[in-house]
N, C-alpha and C positions, 0 to 999 in steps of 0.2 A: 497634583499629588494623587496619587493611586489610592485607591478607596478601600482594600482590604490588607494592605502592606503597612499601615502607618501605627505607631506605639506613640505615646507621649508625656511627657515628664509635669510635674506640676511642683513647681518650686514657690515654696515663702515666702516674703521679703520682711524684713523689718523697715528697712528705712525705703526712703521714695526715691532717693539718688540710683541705691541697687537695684531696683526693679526698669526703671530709664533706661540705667545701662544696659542692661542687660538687654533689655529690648532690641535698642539701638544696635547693637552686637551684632544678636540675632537676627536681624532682619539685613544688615551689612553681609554677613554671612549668607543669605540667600532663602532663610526659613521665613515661612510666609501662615504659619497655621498658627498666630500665635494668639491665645486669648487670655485675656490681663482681667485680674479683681480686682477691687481698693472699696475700701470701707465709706469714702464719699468720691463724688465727683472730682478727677485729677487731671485737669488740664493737660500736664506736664509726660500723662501715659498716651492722653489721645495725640500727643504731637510723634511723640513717639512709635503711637504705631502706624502712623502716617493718616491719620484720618483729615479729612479735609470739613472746609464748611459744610453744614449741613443743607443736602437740596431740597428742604423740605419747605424751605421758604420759598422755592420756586413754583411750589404746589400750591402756597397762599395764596401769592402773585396770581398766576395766573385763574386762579379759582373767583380770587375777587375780580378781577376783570373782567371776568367772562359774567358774574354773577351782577356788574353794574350795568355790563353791558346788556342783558337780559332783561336788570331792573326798568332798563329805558324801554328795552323796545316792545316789552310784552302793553305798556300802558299804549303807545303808539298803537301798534296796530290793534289794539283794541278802540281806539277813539278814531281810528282812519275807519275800518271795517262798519263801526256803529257810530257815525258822527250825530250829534248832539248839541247841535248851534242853539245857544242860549244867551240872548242878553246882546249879541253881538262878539260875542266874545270870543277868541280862535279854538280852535278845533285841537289843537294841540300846543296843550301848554304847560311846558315843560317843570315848571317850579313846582307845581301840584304831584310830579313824576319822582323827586328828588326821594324822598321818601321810602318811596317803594325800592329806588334803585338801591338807596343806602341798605336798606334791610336784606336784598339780595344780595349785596355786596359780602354783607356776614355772613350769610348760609353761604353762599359759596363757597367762599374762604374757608369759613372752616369744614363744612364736607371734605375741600381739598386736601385740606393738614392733615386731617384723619386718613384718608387716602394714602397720603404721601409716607404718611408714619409709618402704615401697617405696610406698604412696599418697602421702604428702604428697613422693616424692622427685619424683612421678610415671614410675614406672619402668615400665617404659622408654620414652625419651624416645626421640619419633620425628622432635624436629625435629633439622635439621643443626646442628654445632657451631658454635658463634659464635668466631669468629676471634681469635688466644690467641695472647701475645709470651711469650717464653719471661724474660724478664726480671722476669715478674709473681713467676717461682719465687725470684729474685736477693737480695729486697730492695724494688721499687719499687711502687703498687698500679694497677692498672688500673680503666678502665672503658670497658663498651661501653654507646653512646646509641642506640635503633636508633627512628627518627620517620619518618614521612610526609615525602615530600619535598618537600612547601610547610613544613614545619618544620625543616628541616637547618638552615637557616642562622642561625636562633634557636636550635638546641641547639649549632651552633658557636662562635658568640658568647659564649654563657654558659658553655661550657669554657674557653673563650680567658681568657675574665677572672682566672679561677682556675690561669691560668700553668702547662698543662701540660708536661713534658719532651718529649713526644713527642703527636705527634696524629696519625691518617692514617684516610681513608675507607674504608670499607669497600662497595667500589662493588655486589656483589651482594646486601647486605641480607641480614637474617634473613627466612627465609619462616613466618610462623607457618600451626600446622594452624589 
């Protein structure tokens, strides 16, 4: 999508059926800039606008692994590098390790998650804010359509059908980077 060409609609919904659809439509249709409000979390918009599972789990994953794995080895070669035979007892032994590994295992993790969040939030975000009805907080769910403007009047149409409560232009457009 062209970065100084684009205008975009920001339509109301009352019910959750009309904002799906519409979605759904819209993205059938070939528009792809579309960004959806709702007053709580809506499963039923994030299928809609195609979002998939989150890979932020994958950033757990392998955070905690790397961070159990770390947990083992840093006591190792501390006890290989400085061995300390006491008692007859081996030089490395591993149940005394469990502990630390566990502890690494959660800093890393969650370093990762934090990681992973602020990448997929893309933080920080340096475009301007898209333009936001405070009624989206109330109760009702929103959407903004933001298309080329040889396509406005195709993403108008196809809101229109779907009976929004409110519609209004948003005549300076989102500028993407």
């Amino acid at each position: 999508m062209s970065a100084q060409g684009t205008k975009g609609f920001l339509a109301s919904f009352d019910y959750l059926d009309s904002i799906v659809e519409a979605i759904e439509e819209l993205r059938q249709a070939g528009f792809r800039g579309l960004t959806a409000y709702a007053p709580y979390p809506e499963h039923h918009i994030e299928e809609a606008l195609g979002y998939g599972k989150s890979p932020v789990r994958t950033f757990t994953l392998v955070g905690a692994l790397v961070g159990a794995a770390a947990g083992f080895a840093f006591p190792v070669f501390a006890s290989l590098d400085w061995p300390l035979v006491t008692g007859g007892k081996p030089i490395l032994s591993m149940p005394a390790y469990v502990v630390i590994a566990f502890e690494m295992t959660i800093l890393f993790g969650v370093l990762a998650t934090v990681i992973g969040l602020f990448i997929n939030m893309r933080f920080p975000n340096l475009k301007p804010i898209v333009i936001y009805d405070p009624e989206f907080t109330a109760g009702r769910f929103g959407l903004y359509v933001s298309a080329d403007e040889e396509r406005l009047e195709e993403a108008r149409r196809i809101i229109d059908r779907h009976e929004p409560s409110a519609l209004r232009e948003d005549r300076e457009g989102v500028h993407y980077a």
